[in-house]
C-alpha positions as CSV (number, residue, x, y, z in Angstrom):
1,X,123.0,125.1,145.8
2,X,125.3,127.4,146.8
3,X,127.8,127.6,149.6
4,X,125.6,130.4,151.1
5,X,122.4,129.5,150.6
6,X,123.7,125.6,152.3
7,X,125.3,127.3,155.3
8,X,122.1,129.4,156.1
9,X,120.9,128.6,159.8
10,X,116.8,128.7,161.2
11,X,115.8,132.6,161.3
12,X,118.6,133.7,159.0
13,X,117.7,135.4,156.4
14,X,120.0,136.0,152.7
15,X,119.6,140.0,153.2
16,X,122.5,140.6,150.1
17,X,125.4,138.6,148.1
18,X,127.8,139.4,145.5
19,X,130.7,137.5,144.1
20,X,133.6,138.4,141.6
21,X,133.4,141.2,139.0
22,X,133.2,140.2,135.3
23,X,136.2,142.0,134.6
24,X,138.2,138.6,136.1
25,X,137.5,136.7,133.2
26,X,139.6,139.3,131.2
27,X,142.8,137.3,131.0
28,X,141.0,134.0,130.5
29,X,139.3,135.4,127.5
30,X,142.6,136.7,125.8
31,X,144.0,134.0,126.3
32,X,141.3,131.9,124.9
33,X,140.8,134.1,121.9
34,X,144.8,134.0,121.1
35,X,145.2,130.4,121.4
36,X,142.1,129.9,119.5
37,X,143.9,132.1,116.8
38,X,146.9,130.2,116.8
39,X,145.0,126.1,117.0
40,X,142.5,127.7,114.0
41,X,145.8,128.8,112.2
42,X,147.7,126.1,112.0
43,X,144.4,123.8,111.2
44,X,143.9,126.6,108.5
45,X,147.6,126.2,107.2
46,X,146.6,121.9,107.0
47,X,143.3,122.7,105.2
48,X,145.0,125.1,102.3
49,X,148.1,122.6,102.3
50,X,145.8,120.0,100.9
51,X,144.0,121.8,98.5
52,X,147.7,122.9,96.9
53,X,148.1,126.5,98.7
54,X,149.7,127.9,101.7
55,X,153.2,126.8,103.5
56,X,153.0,123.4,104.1
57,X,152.4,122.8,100.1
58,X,155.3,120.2,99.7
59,X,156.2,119.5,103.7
60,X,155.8,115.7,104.6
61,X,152.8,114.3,106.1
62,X,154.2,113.5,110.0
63,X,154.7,117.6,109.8
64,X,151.2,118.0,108.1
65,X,150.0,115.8,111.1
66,X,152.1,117.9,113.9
67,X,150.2,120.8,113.3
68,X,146.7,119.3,113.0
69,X,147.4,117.8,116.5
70,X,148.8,121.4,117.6
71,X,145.8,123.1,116.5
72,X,144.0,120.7,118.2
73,X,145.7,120.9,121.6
74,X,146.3,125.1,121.3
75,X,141.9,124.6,121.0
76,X,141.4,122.4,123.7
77,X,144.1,124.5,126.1
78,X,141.3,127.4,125.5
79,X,138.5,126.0,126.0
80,X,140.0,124.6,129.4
81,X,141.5,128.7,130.0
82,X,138.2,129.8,129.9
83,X,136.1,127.0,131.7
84,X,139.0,128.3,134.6
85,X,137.8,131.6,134.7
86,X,134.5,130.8,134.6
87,X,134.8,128.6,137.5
88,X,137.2,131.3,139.7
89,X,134.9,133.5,139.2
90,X,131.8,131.6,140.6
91,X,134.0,130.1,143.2
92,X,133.8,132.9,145.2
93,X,130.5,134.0,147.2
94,X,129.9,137.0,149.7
95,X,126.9,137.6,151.4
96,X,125.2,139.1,154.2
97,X,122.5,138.0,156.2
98,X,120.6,139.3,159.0
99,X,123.1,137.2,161.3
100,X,126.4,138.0,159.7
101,X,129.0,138.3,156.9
102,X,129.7,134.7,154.6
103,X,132.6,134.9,152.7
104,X,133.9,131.9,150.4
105,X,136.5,131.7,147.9
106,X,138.0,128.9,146.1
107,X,136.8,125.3,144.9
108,X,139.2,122.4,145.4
109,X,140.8,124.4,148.1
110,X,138.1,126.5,150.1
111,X,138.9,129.3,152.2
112,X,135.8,130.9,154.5
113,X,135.0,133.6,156.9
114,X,132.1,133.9,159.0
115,X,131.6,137.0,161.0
116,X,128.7,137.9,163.3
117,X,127.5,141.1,162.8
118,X,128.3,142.1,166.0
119,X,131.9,141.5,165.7
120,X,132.2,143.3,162.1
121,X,134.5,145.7,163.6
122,X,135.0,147.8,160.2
123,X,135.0,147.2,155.7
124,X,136.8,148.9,154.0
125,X,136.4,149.1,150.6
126,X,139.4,150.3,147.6
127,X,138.1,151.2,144.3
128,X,140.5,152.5,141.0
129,X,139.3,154.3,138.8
130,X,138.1,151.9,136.8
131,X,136.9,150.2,139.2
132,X,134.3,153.1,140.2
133,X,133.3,153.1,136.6
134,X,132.9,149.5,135.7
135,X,131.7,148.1,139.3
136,X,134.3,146.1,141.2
137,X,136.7,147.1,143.8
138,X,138.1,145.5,146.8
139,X,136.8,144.6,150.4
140,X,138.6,144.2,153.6
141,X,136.5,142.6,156.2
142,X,138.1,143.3,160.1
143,X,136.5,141.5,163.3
144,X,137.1,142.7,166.5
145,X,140.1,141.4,167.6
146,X,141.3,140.1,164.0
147,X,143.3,140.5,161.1
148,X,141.8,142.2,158.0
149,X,140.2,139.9,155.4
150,X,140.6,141.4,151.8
151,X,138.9,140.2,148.8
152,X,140.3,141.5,145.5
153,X,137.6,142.1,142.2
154,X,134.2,142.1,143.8
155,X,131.3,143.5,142.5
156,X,129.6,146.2,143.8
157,X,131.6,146.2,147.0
158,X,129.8,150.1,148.2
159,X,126.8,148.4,148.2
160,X,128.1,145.4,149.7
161,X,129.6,147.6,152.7
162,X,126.2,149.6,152.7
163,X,124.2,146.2,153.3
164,X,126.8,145.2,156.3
165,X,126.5,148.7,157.6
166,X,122.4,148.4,157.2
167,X,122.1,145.0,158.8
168,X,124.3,146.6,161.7
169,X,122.3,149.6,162.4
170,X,119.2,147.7,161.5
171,X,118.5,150.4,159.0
172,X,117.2,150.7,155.4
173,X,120.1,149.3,153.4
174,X,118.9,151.6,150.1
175,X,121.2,154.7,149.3
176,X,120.7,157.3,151.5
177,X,120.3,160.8,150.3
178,X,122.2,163.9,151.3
179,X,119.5,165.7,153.8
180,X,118.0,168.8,152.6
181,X,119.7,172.5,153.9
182,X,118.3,173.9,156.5
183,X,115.7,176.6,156.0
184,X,117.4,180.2,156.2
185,X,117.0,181.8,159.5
186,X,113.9,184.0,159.8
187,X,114.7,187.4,160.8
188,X,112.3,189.8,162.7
């Protein structure tokens, strides 16, 4: 269960939550794929070795050895990059309720913010680019009276300001619409 969902008091209600973008597990997966490159390499370089091809042809068998145990370790080094990511990522929870803003980030070491809504004093939210294309951006949380919160590749952080902004005003927390023109003036 998560974090949010445990820390939910009588009447609240879950009203929206998001957590990091996908784009953070970018670096973890480079770096898996390149050290999985480099462990399947030198176990390839082993395997044609024994059948009479490739570099290690006449090298010793402690050296032979050396690189089977590199492969193995550059392999396990990526799996243990990406479970990492994976974990960052779902390590980090924001949410809205009908009562307030629930932030959480990190998992041995857990940082959290609870705001009541009536003390959400503004969110801002910073979006590159890229950021507006894919779906991720950054939120800064500021109660009355504190310092600003920020939380750096979340997902769909409009829409997480818009459900803060709609549990405020006690509104609709769709997108609104641009209002139709006015109707021309009627002349007589």
């Amino acid at each position: 269960m998560s974090y949010v969902r445990k820390s939910l008091v009588p009447g609240e209600t879950l009203m929206y939550d998001t957590r990091h973008h996908w784009i953070v597990l970018i670096g973890p997966l480079i770096l898996f794929f390149l050290l999985v490159a480099g462990g399947v390499a030198c176990l390839g370089e082993v395997a044609a070795a024994q059948t009479g091809r490739g570099a290690l042809v006449d090298a010793p068998a402690n050296e032979m050895h050396a690189f089977e145990i590199a492969g193995g370790v550059l392999i396990v080094i990526a799996l243990i990059a990406l479970a990492w990511g994976f974990t960052k990522r779902s390590a980090t929870e924001m949410a809205v309720t009908n009562k307030r803003v629930l932030i959480k980030t990190g998992l041995g070491n857990r940082r959290t913010l609870d705001i009541m809504l009536s003390r959400v004093e503004s969110i801002g939210v910073e979006e590159s680019f890229w950021g507006r294309m894919l779906g991720y951006g950054s939120v800064t949380v500021r109660g009355t009276g504190g310092t600003p919160e920020s939380f750096v590749m979340i997902s769909h952080p409009q829409e997480f300001r818009r459900s803060v902004q709609a549990q405020i005003g006690h509104v609709d927390p769709l997108p609104v619409t641009a209002p139709a023109p006015p109707p021309p003036p009627v002349r007589g």
